[in-house]
PAMI-682743 format. One record per residue (C-alpha): residue in one letter; x, y, z. Coordinates in nm, 3 decimals. Example, Ala and Ser with C-alpha at 12.3 -4.5 7.8 and 13.67 -1.06 7.14 Angstrom:
REM PAMI-682743
PT/a/1.230/-0.450/0.780
PT/s/1.367/-0.106/0.714
END
This chain:
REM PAMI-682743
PT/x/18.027/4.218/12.154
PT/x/18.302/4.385/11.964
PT/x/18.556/4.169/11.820
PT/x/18.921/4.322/11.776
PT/x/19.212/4.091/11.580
PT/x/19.538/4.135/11.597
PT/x/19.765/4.036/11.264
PT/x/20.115/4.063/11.169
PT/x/20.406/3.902/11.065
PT/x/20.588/3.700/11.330
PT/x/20.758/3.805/11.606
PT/x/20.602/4.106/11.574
PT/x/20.498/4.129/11.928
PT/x/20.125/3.994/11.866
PT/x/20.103/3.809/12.153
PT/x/20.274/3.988/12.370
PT/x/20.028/4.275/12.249
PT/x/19.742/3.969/12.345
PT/x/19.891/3.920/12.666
PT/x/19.943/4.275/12.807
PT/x/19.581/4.434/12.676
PT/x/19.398/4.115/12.841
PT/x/19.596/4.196/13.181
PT/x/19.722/3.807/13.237
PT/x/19.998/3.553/13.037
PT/x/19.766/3.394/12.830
PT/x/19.969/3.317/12.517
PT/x/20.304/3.177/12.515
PT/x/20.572/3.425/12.425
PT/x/20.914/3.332/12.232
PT/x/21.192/3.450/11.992
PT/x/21.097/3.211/11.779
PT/x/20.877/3.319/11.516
PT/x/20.586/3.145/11.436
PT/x/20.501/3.030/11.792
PT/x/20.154/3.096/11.768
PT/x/20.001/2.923/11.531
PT/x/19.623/2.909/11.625
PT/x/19.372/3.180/11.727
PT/x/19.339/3.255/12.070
PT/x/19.016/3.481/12.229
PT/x/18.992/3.612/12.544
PT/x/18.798/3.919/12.665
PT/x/18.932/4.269/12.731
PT/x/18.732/4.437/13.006
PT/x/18.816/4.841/12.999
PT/x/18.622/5.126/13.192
PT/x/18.450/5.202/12.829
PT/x/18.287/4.856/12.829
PT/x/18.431/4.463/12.669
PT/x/18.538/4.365/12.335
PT/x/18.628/4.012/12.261
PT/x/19.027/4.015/12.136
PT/x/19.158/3.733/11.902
PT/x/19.530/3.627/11.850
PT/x/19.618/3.522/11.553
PT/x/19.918/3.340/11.396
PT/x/20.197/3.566/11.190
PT/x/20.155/3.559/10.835
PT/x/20.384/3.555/10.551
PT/x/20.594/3.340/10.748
PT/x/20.753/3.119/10.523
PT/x/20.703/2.755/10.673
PT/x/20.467/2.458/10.645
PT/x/20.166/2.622/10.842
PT/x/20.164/2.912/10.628
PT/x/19.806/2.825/10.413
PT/x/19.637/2.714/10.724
PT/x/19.750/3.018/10.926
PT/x/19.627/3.207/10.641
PT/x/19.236/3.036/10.639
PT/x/19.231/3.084/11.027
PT/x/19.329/3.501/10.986
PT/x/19.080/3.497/10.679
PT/x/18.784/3.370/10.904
PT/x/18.876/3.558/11.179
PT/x/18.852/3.908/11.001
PT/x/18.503/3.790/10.813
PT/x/18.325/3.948/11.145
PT/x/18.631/4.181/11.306
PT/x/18.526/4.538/11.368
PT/x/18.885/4.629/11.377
PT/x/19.230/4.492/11.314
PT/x/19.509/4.618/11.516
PT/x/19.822/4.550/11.236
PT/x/20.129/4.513/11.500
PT/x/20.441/4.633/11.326
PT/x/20.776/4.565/11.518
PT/x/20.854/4.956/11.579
PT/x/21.192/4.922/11.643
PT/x/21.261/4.769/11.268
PT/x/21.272/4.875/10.929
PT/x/20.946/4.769/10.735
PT/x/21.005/4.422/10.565
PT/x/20.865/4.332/10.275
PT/x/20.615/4.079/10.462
PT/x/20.488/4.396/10.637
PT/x/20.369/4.522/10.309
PT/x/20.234/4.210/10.229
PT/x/20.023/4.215/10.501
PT/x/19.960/4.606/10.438
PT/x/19.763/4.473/10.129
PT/x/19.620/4.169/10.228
PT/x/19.443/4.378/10.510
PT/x/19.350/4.644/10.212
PT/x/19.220/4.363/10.027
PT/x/18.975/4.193/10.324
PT/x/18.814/4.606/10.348
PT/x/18.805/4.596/10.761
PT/x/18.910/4.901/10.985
PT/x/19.281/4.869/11.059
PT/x/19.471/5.058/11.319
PT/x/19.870/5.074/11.339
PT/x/20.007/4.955/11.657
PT/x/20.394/5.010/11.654
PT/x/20.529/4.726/11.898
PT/x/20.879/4.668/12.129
PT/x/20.908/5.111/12.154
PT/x/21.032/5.068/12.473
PT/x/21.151/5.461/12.494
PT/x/20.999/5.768/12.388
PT/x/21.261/5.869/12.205
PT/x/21.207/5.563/11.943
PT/x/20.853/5.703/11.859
PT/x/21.032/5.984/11.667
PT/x/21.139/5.667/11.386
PT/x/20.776/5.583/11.337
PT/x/20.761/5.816/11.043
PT/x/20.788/5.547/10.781
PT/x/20.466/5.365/10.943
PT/x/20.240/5.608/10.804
PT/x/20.339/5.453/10.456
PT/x/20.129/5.168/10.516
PT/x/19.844/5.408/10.461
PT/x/19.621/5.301/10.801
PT/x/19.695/5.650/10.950
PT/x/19.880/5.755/11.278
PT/x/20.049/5.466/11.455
PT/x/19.993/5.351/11.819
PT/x/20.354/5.327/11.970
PT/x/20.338/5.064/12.240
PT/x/20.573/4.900/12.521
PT/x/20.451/4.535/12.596
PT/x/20.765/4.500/12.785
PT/x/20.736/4.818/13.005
PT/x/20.345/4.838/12.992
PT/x/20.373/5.119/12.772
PT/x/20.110/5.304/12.569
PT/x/19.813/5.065/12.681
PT/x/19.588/5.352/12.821
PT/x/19.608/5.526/12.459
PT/x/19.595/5.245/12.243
PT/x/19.255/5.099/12.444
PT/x/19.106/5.490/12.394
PT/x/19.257/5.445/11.993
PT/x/19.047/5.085/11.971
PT/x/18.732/5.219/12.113
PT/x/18.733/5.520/11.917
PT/x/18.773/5.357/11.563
PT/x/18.493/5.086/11.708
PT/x/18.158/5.124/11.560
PT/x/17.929/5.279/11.766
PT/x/17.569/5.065/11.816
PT/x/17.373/4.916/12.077
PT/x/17.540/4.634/12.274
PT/x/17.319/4.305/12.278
PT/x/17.218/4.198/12.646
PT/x/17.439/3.928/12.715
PT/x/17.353/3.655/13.032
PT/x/17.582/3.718/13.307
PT/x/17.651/3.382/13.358
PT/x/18.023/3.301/13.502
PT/x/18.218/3.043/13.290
PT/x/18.281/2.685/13.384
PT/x/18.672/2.692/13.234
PT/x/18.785/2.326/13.129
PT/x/19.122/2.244/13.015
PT/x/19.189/2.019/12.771
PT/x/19.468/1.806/12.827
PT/x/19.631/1.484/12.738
PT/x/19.941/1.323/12.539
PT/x/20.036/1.460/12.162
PT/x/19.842/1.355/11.921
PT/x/19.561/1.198/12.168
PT/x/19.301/1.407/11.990
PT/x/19.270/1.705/12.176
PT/x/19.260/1.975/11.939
PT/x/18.993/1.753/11.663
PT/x/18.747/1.706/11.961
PT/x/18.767/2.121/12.029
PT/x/18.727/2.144/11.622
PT/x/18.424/1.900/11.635
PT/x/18.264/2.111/11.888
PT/x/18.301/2.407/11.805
PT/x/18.210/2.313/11.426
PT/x/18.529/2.478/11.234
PT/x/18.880/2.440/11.250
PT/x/18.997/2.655/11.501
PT/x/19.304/2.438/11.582
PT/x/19.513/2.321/11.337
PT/x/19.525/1.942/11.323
PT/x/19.808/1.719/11.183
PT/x/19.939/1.337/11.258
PT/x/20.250/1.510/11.359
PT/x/20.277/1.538/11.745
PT/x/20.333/1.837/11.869
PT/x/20.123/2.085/11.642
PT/x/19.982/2.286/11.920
PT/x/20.199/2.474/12.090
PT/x/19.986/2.712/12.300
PT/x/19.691/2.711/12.528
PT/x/19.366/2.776/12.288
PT/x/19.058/2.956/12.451
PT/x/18.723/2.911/12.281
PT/x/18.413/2.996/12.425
PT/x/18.068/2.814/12.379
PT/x/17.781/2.807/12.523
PT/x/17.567/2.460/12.614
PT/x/17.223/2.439/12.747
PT/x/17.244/2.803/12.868
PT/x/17.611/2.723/13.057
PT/x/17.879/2.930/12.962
PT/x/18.155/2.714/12.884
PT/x/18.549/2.823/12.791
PT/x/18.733/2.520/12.689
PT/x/19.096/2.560/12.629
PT/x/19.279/2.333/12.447
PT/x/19.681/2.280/12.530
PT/x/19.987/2.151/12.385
PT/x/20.038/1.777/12.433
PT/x/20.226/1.649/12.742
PT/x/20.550/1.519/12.589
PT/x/20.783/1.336/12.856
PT/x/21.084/1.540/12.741
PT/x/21.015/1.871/12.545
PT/x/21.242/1.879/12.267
PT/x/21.267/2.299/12.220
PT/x/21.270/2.592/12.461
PT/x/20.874/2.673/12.262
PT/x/20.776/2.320/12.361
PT/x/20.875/2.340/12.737
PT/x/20.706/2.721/12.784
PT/x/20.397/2.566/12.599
PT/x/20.414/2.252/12.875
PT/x/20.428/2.468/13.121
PT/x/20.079/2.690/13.021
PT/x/19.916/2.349/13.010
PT/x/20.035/2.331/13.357
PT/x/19.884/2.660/13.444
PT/x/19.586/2.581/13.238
PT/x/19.529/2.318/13.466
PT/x/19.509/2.449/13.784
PT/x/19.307/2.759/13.654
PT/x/19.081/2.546/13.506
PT/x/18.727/2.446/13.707
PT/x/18.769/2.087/13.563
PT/x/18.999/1.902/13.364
PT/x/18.913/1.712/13.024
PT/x/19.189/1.458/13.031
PT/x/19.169/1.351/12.669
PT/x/19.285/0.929/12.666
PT/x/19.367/0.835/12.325
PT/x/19.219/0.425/12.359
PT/x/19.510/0.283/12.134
PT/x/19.769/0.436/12.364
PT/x/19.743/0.481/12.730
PT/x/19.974/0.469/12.961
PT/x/20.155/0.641/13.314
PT/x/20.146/0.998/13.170
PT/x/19.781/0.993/13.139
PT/x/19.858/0.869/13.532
PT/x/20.045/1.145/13.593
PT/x/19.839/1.411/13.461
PT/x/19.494/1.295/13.671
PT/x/19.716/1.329/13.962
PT/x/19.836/1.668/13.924
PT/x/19.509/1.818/13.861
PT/x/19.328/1.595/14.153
PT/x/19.647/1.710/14.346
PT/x/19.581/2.101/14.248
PT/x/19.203/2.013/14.380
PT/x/19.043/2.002/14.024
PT/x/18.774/1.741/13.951
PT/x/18.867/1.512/13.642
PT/x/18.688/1.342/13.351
PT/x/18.805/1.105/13.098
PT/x/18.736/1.167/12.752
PT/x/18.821/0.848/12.573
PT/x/18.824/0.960/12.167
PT/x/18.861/0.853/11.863
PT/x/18.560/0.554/11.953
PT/x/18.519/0.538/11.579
PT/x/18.809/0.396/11.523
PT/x/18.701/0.022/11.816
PT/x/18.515/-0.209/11.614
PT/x/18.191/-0.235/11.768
PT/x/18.275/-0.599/11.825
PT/x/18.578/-0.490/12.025
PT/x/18.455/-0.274/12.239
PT/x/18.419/-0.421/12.555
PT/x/18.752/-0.570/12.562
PT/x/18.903/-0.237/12.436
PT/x/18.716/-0.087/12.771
PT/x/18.833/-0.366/13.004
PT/x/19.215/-0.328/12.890
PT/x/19.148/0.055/12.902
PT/x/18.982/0.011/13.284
PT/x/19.314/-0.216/13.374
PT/x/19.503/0.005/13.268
PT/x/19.352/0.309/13.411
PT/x/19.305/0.136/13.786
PT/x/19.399/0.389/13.961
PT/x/19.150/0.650/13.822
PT/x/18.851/0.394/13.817
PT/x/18.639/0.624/14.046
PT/x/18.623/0.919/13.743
PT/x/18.375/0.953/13.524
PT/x/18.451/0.876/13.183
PT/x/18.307/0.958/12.830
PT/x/18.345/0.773/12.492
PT/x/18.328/1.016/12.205
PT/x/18.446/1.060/11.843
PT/x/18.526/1.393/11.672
PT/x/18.468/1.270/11.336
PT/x/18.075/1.058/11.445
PT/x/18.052/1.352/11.732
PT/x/17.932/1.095/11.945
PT/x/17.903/1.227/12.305
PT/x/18.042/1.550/12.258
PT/x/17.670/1.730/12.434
PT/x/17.759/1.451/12.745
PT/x/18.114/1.588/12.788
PT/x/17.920/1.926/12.922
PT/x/17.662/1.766/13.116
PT/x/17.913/1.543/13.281
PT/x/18.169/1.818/13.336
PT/x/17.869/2.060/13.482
PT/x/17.792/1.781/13.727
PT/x/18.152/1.782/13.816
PT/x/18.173/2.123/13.904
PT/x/17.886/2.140/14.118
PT/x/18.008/1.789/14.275
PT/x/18.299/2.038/14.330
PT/x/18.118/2.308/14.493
PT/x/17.879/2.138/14.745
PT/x/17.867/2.195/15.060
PT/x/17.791/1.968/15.329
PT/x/17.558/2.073/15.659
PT/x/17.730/2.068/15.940
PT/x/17.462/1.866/16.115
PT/x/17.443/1.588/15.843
PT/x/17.839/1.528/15.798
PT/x/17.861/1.514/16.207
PT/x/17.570/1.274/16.180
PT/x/17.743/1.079/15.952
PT/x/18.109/1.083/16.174
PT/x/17.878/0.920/16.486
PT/x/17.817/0.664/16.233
PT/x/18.158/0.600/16.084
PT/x/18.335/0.609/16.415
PT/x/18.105/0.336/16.576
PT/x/18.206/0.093/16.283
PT/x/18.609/0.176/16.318
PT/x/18.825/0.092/16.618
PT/x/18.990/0.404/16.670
PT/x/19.338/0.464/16.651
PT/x/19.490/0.504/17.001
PT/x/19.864/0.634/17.150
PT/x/19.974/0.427/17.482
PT/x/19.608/0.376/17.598
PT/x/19.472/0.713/17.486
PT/x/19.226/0.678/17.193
PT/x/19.198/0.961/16.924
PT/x/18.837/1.183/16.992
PT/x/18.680/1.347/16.674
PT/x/18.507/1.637/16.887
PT/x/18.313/1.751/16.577
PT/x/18.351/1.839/16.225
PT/x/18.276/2.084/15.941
PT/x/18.326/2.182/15.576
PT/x/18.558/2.494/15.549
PT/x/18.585/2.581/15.208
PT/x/18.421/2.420/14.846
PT/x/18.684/2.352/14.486
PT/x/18.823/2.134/14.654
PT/x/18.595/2.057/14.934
PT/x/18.760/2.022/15.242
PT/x/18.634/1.821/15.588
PT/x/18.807/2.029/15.903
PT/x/18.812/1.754/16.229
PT/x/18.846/1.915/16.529
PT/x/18.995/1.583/16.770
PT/x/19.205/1.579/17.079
PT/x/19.535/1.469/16.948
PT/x/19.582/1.494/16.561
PT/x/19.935/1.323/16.629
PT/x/19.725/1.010/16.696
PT/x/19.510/1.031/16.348
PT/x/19.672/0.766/16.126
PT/x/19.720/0.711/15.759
PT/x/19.469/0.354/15.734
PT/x/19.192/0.590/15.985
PT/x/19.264/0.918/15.757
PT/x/19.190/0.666/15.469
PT/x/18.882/0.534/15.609
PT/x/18.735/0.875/15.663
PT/x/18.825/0.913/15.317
PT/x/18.652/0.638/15.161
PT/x/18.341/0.732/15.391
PT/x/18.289/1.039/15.269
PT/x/18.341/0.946/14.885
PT/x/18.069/0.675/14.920
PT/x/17.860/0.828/15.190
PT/x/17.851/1.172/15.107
PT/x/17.846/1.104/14.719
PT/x/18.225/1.271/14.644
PT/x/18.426/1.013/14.519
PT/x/18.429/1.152/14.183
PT/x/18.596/1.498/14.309
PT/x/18.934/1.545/14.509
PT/x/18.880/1.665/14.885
PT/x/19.044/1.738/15.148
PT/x/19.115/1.680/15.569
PT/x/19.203/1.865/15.787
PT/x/19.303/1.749/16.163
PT/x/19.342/2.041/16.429
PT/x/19.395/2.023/16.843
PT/x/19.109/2.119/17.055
PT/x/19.075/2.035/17.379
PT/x/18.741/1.808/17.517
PT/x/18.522/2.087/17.667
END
């Protein structure tokens, strides 16, 4: 596949640029520069065929991140076929523009112009001075007003090289998000997996600040994992609570969630983050890290305080790894496979009614002023989350201890305690 990377300065626009040619909010967009600081893939489809699009962070930016920005642009272009350079085309050049001007002359790759924020026609007649980058005739685009899209997609694919595309397995992607509390090792297990820094890791909390896709694939699964910003209780900036909020919506796009438990610090946000996702219907598994770290001699009272604390979510699966031994990393896609299709079982219709004559003979069934609650029949409406629709003769009657019982049935009999699912109670008359 054809791989396109954007570069710039910041708050040029980049990921805006990201956002609008991949047709979703993918990347989180600020005033502040230097948001994104990571690269970020994701797959354009247009009627001309795919290319695989990377984000990068702005360069020549002045601060802290600035060297390791740098290495993650310089290994990104090693295999681009093109660059799109985004210039902000309602500014002057700056001086950082031309330093990127040569830096791309330097790395040798195809580079086309994409003037950014031209929200009116009437700006492209100011675009004059872009030609003085020496890349050619500029792109004017509107991310904004969806402007200039259609031309600048015909621009990439015409400055693409032309060549045989490789067959590629049409196998849909099982998306996990990685999630969890700063600093509890998310973004060093996606480095340790994918086998290169991709994320930028740091002791300080709070060093990724937007949702990172990455695909892989594992025993002939496709797999996109997407590492997120830590969960902080309060976000401190405006950059911090947009990035919260994508690991939100990372969440419940995701087909199951890695919730990454740091074992040295666990507590009611990694609570509160299993219940969202089970509460969004996504399955959830554990992914206790930095194991190096526990003494082997301490490990099974580091698992019983861990279990303790964890009480509530002692019916997911859980996996001990280390990014730095890579212990378990292969088990955290088997496990998270067998989650998904846990997920998307169905149930026959015969075999769970079979099952309710059981359950219902071992219960004393709720009843309202001498009337007992019938359970007519049942079926499975929908899989991710499954969900169980009874059909009885007065849902009123169905209480929480029965509606937990049915619960706990189908977990243990039916084999889906490790996945959320649903009831569902409707009126029907007895025939």
């Amino acid at each position: 596949m054809h791989k396109v990377v954007i570069v710039g300065r910041p708050n040029v626009g980049k990921s805006s640029l990201f956002n609008r040619l991949l047709k979703k909010r993918s990347a989180v967009v600020a005033d502040t520069p230097g948001v994104t600081r990571d690269l970020k893939e994701g797959v354009v489809e247009t009627e001309t065929g795919r290319f695989l699009l990377v984000d990068t962070g702005g360069l020549w930016s002045g601060d802290r991140w600035e060297a390791k920005i740098r290495e993650k642009v310089d290994r990104a272009l090693e295999d681009a076929d093109l660059v799109l350079f985004a210039v902000d085309g309602r500014s002057e050049l700056t001086p950082q523009d031309l330093e990127v001007a040569e830096y791309l002359r330097r790395k040798g790759r195809p580079v086309l112009v994409v003037a950014t924020k031209v929200d009116d026609p009437k700006h492209e007649y100011y675009l004059g001075p872009l030609y003085a980058l020496g890349f050619g005739e500029p792109v004017p685009t509107s991310s904004e007003h969806n402007r200039g899209f259609d031309d600048l997609v015909e621009a990439i694919w015409a400055r693409l090289p032309v060549r045989a595309e490789e067959s590629e397995p049409e196998v849909a992607a099982i998306r996990l998000a990685i999630v969890g509390r700063p600093n509890a090792g998310k973004s060093s297990l996606l480095n340790a997996i994918l086998g290169e820094e991709r994320v930028i890791v740091s002791e300080e909390p709070g060093t990724t600040r937007d949702a990172i896709d990455a695909e892989v694939y594992v025993g002939g699964q496709r797999f996109v994992l997407v590492d997120t910003a830590g969960i902080r209780k309060r976000p401190e900036t405006l950059v911090e609570d947009l990035a919260i909020r994508r690991s939100f919506r990372a969440i419940e796009e995701a087909d199951v969630v890695l919730l990454v438990v740091d074992p040295f610090q666990v507590g009611d946000r990694e609570l509160k983050l299993a219940n969202h996702a089970l509460e969004k219907g996504k399955p959830v598994l554990l992914v206790v890290t930095k194991w190096d770290l526990v003494p082997k001699e301490e490990a099974p009272q580091v698992r019983k305080e861990l279990g303790l604390k964890l009480a509530h979510l002692a019916h997911l699966p859980r996996v001990y790894t280390s990014a730095v031994t890579r212990r378990n990393l292969e088990r955290i896609f088997s496990e998270a496979q067998r989650l998904h299709e846990l997920n998307h079982a169905r149930v026959e219709t015969s075999e769970l009614n079979r099952q309710l004559a059981l359950w219902t003979k071992r219960v004393q069934m709720p009843n309202f002023k001498g009337k007992p609650l019938k359970i007519l029949y049942a079926t499975q409406a929908e899989v991710a989350p499954p969900t169980f629709v009874f059909f009885v003769n007065h849902p009123e009657f169905v209480t929480r201890a029965f509606e937990n019982y049915l619960k706990n049935r189908i977990g243990e009999d039916l084999g889906l305690k490790e996945v959320p699912f649903r009831l569902v109670f409707r009126g029907r008359r007895e025939g």
